[in-house]
N, C-alpha and C positions, 0 to 999 in steps of 0.2 A: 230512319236508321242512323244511329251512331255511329263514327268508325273514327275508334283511338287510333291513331295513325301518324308519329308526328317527329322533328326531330329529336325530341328527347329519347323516343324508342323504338327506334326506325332497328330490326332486329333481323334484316334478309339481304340480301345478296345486292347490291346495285348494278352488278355485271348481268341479273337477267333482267331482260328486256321485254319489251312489248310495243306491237306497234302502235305507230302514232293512229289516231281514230279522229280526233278532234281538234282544233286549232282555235282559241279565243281569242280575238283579234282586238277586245276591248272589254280589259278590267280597267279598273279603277281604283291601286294603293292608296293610301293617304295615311301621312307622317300621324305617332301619338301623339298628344300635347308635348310641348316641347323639344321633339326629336328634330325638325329640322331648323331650327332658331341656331346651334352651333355650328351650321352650315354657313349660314345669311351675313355676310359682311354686314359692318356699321356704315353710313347712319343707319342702314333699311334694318337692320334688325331691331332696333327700339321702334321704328315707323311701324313695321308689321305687328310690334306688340302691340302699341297703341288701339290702332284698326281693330287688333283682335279683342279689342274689350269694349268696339261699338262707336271707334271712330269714323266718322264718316261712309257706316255701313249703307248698304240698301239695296233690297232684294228683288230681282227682277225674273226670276226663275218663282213661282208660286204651284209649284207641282202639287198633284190632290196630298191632302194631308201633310202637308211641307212644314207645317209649323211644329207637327209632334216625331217628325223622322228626317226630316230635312230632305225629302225625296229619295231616302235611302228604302231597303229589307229591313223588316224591325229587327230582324234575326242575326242581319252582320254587324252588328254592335256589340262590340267585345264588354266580356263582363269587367272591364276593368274602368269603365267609363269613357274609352275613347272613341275616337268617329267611327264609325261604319269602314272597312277595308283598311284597318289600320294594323292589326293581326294580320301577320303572316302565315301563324297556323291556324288560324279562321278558315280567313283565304283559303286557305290548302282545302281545308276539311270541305268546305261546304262546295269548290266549284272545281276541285280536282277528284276529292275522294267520294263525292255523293250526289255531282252533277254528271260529272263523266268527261268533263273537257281535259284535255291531255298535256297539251301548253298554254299558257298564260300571256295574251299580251299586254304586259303592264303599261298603260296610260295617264300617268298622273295628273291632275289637271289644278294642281294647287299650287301653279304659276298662276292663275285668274287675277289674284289682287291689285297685280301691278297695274300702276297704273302709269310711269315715263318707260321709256325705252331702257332706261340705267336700272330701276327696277323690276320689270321684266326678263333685264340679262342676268341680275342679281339670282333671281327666284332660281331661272334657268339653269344656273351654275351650281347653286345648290340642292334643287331637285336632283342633278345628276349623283353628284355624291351621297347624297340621303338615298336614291334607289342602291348603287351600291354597295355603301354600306350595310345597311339593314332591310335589303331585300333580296340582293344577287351576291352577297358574301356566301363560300362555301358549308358556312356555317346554318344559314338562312333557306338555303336553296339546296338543300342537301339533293332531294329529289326530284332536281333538274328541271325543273318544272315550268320557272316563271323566263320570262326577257323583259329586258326593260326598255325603255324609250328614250332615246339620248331627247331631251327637251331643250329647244334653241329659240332663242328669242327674235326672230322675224322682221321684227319692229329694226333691228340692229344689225343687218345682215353679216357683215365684218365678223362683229360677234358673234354671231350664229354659226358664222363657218367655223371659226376658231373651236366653235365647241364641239362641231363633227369632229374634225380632225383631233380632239383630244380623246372622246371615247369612241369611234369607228371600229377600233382594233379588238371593244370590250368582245369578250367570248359572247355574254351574256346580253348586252343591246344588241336587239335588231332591229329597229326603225328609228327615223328624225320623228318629231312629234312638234308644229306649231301652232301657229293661232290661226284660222281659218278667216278673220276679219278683218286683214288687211288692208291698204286704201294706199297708193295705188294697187290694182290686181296683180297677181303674181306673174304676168306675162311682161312688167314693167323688168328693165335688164336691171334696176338697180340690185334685184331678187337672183341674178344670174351667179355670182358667190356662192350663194346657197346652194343652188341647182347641180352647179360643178361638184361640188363638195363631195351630195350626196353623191352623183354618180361617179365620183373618181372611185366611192368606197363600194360602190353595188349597194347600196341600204336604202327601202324606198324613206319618201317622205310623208308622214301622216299628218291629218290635222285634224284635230277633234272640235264636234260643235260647240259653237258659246264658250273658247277659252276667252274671251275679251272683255274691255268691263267698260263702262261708261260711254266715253265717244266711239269704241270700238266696237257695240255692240250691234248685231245683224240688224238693218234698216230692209227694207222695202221700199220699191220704186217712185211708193206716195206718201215716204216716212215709217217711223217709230209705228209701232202696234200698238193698239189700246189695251187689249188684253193678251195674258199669257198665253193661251191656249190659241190669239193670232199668230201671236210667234210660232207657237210650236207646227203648224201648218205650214208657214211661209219660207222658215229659213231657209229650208233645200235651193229658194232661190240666190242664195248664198254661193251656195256652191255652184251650182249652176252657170255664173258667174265667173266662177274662178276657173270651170274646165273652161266655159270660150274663151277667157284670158290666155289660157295655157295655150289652147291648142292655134287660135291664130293671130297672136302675139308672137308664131314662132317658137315657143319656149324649148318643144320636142326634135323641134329640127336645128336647134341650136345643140339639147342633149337629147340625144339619140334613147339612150338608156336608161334615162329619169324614170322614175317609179313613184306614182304619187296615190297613196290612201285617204279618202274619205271617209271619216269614221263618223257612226250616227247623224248623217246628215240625208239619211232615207235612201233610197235611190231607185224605183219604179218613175221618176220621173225623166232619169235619163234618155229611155225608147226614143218618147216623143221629142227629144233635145238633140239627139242621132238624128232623126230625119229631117228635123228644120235647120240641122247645118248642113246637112248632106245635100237639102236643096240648094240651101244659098248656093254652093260649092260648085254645085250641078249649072245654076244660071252667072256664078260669076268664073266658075274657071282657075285656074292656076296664076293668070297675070296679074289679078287684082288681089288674090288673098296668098300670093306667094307660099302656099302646102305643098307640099309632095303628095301629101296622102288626102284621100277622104278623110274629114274630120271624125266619122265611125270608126277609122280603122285606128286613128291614134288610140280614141277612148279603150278601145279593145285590145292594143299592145301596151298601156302606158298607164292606165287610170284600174283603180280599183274601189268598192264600197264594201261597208262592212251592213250584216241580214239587219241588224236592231238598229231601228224600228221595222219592223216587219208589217204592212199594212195588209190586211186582211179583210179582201173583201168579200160581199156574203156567199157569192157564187165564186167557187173555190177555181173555177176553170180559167177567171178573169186571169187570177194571181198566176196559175200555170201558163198560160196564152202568152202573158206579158213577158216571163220568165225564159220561155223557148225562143220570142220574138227579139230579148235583148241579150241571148246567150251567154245567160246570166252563169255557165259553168267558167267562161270566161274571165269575169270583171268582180263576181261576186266571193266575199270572205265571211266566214259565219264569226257572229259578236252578241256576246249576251247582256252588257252592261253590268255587269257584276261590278259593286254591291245595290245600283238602283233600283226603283222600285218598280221601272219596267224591263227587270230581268228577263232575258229572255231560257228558257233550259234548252241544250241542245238534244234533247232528243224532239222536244217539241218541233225545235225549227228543222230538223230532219225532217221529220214529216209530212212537212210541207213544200220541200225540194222536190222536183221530178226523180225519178229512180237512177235515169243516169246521169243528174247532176252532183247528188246527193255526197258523192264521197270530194268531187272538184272542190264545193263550196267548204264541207264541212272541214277540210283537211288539206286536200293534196292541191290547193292554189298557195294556200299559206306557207306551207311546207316549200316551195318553190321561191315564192316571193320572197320571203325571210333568211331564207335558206338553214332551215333548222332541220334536225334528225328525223328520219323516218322512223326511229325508234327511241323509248325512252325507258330508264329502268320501271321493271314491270312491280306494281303497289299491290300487295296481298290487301284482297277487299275492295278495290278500287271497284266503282259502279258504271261499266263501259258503255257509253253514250252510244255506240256503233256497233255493227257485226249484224246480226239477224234481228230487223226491229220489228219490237212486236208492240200493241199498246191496249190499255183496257180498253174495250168495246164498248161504245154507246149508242153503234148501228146495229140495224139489221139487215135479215135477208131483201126487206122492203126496198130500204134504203137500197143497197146496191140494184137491186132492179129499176129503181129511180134514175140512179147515176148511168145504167146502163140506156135507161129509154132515152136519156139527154145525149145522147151519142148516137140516137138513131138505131140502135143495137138489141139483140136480146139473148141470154144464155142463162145457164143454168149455175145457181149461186147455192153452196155448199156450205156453212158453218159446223166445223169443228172444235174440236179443244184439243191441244197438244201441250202438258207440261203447264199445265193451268193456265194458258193463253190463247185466248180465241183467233182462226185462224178462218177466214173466209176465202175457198178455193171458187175460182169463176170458170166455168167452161164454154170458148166458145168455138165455134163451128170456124176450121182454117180460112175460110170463105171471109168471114166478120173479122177474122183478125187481122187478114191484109187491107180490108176496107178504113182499119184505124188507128190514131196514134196512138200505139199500146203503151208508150209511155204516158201520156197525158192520163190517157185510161188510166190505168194504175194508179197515179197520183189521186185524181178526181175521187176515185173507190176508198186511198188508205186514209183521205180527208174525211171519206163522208161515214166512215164504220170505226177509226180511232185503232185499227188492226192491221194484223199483216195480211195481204193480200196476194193471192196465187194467180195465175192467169195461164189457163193450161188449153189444150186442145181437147176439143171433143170427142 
């Protein structure tokens, strides 16, 4: 579906509203050729030109097909020649008006190049103005739509503060945005600047995977990776890292109110990383690791992750088990990586949410953290990710008799059609429905049939 939709002919009301349904916690803008070079001070703006014509390149990202899409959508590459997310009304079209995600959180990650600390602060300074300008100008963002990410260089903390305190106040930034591969961890006080910054303004702090380049890039305990696809398994131990840095380095009991995002650095491996500090915690005590808190409880007042990469494993109960075990309504932000090539669609990663996580995740964690509107001008045509989800079927009655026998269970499975969407009603006896977790139920059923799923009394 097409849907002309755009600032040139935006022709409806912006005072009516609609509510918020979806929160995208990670796009990915990137400047046209040339647009952000009159941002870049000298010297670094001829250095970056240079670079940009295969200076001293080298590619360490080799995602499938990366040589003919550069790990992007073939799709978000604007007819004009430029990279992938560099149309703002691309952007719009394809993950506001035809995905269904409701705000935007713009992540730019074309600070990478840098490689001194001057250069990095440079990029930083100019990413901010470049998203402003041409992405959160009134003109740009007619339809409210996008936030940007104040981008602060890490490496420079001085400088990093400085750069909060310069756009904190923007309507339109809502989060810090750094490099995730840091050395020392972020639990070092030299990073304490930072920390204040954020929290004097309420705006968490994100960090996206692999912003670093060369020395800075994610190692492993026994080195460098051999291959890509090591990396792309490993790095979560990155971050992993950085929350024990955080949490008993002190960092949360220094700031109370810190708010830190981890964006695409996975996160089903937190569970297990909660209970191995929860032990230590448990055999050492309060004198030796000076906490107030269980190390779980920090991650669950103070840490957050974004759904992409969504790992998927074959028995769909695992992914649910894991998800109610890490109260993941809590910690977890839905992110689709728009414009990569492992997009994820939000109705898809609804689906795969428990029923009463589903609106936490998808919306109203973000909506909180951010603190962005519960409502936004409503888009004639927009294509709502949320409300009553329905999806093509590729189960059957079989199937959910399946999902049911894996529960120990049995009832009676009903396929309909209402409004040309298949609707599978389950009936079970009041007896079987207190015996089980009707939410996992649920989920386990809307997994295994691709539909909306009823679960009624006998």
């Amino acid at each position: 579906m097409t849907i002309a939709l755009n600032r040139h002919h935006a022709t409806f009301d912006l005072a009516t509203t609609t509510p918020v349904r979806v929160v995208d916690t990670d796009v990915h803008p990137s400047p046209k050729f040339g647009e952000l070079a009159p941002f870049i001070p000298e010297p670094f703006r001829t250095r970056f030109a240079k670079r940009g014509e295969g200076a001293g390149s080298g590619v360490y990202y080799d995602a499938p097909d990366f040589a003919h899409a550069m790990a992007m959508r073939v799709d978000s590459y604007p007819d004009d020649g430029n990279f992938a997310g560099s149309d703002p009304d691309l952007l719009f079209q394809q993950l506001i008006m035809e995905a269904g995600s409701d705000i935007a959180i713009l992540g730019p990650t074309n600070g990478s190049p840098g490689q001194t600390e001057e250069e990095v602060h440079a990029l930083a300074v100019a990413t901010n103005l470049w998203q402003d300008e041409c992405w959160l100008s009134t003109e740009v963002n007619w339809h409210r739509r996008f936030r940007g990410s104040i981008v602060a260089a890490i490496e420079d903390p001085a400088a990093a503060a400085r750069e909060i305190e310069t756009w904190a106040g923007h309507e339109y930034f809502s989060q810090v945005l750094i490099n995730a591969e840091m050395r020392p961890a972020w639990g070092d006080p030299r990073y304490d600047v930072v920390w204040a910054a954020a929290a004097r303004h309420d705006i968490p702090v994100a960090c996206h995977l692999s912003r670093g380049r060369y020395n800075e890039l994610p190692m492993s305990p026994v080195g460098f990776m051999t291959y890509n696809h090591d990396l792309m398994v490993s790095y979560s131990m990155l971050a992993a890292n950085q929350v024990m840095s955080l949490i008993f380095d002190g960092v949360f009991d220094r700031f109370p109110t810190l708010k830190i995002v981890f964006i695409e650095h996975a996160f089903n491996w937190i569970l297990p990383l909660m209970w191995r500090m929860d032990a230590m915690y448990a055999k050492h005590g309060v004198p030796e690791t000076g906490l107030k808190r269980k190390p779980s409880d920090y991650v669950k007042s103070n840490i957050w992750f974004t759904t992409q990469p969504l790992d998927y494993p074959e028995d769909k109960l695992e992914l649910t088990n894991a998800l109610e075990w890490m109260e993941a309504d809590k910690v977890l932000l839905f992110s689709s990586d728009y414009p990569h090539w492992t997009f994820d669609d939000p109705r898809w990663v609804a689906k795969h949410m428990p029923e009463h996580m589903r609106e936490a995740i998808m919306f109203q964690n973000a909506i909180e953290l951010f603190h962005l509107p519960k409502e936004v001008p409503a888009l004639p045509g927009q294509k709502r990710a949320l409300g009553v989800i329905t999806y093509i079927s590729r189960g059957t009655e079989n199937d959910a008799r399946g999902v049911l026998a894996r529960f120990g269970v049995s009832g009676t499975v009903v396929r309909t059609i209402e409004s040309d969407e298949e609707v599978f009603t389950v009936s079970l006896s009041q007896e079987t429905r207190g015996q089980v977790a009707e939410s996992r139920l649920h989920t386990a059923l809307e997994a295994a049939l691709n539909a909306e799923v009823r679960i009624i009394s006998a």
